[in-house]
N, C-alpha and C positions, 0 to 999 in steps of 0.2 A: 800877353794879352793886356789889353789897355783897360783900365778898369773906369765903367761907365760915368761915374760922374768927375771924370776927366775929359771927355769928351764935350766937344761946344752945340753936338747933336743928340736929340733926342731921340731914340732908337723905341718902337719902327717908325718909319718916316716915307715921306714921298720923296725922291733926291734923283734929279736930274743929272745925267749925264752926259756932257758935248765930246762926241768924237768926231773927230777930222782926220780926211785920208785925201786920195785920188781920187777924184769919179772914173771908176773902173767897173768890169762883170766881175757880181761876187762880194762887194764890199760890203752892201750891206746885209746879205746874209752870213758873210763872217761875222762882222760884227755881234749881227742877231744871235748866233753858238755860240762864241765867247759870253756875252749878255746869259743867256736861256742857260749854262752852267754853270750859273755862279747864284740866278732866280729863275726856280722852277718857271713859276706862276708868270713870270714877263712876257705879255704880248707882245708879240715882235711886228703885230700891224700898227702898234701905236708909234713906232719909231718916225720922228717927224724928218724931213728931207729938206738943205737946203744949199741949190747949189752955188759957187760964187761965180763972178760975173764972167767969167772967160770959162766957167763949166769944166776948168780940168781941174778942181777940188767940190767935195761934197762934205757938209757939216751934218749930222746925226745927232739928236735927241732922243736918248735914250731916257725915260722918268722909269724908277724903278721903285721897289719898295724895299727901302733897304730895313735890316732887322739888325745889321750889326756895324763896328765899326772894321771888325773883321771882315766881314764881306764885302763890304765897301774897299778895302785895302785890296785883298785877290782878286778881286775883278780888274781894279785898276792898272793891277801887276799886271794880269796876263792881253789885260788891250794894249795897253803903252807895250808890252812887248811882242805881239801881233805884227808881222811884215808888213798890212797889208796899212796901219796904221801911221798914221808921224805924229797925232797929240790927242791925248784927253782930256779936259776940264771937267 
């Protein structure tokens, strides 16, 4: 465990999340379950939508409320290793 004031964030915070996939069926309600098990409390209507210009990728703004540097790490872990995904920021 990484001890807080090692961290360049201050914990809880708002911290946005960009996931990028395919624009597919389903993508963003995976997303939304990976997200929603990791913060109860995350509206999955605030997930903002954006698609690129040829519409076969979709970008995801996820804002979350993150409480740890911990939680922030497994979320990360299990999107970036999610199929359905190719990157997080």
């Amino acid at each position: 465990m990484i001890d807080p004031k090692d961290s360049l964030i201050e914990y809880p915070c708002e911290f946005p999340l960009k996931v990028f996939g395919e624009a597919q069926a389903g993508f963003v309600q995976a997303v939304a379950s990976v997200v929603l098990a990791h913060v109860p409390d995350f509206d999955s209507n605030s997930i903002e939508q954006r698609g690129s210009s040829n519409a076969r990728y979709l970008s995801l703004t996820c804002t979350i409320r993150a409480t740890s540097r911990e939680q922030l790490d497994n979320l990360y872990r299990d999107l970036t290793s999610h199929p359905m995904v190719k990157m997080v920021l």
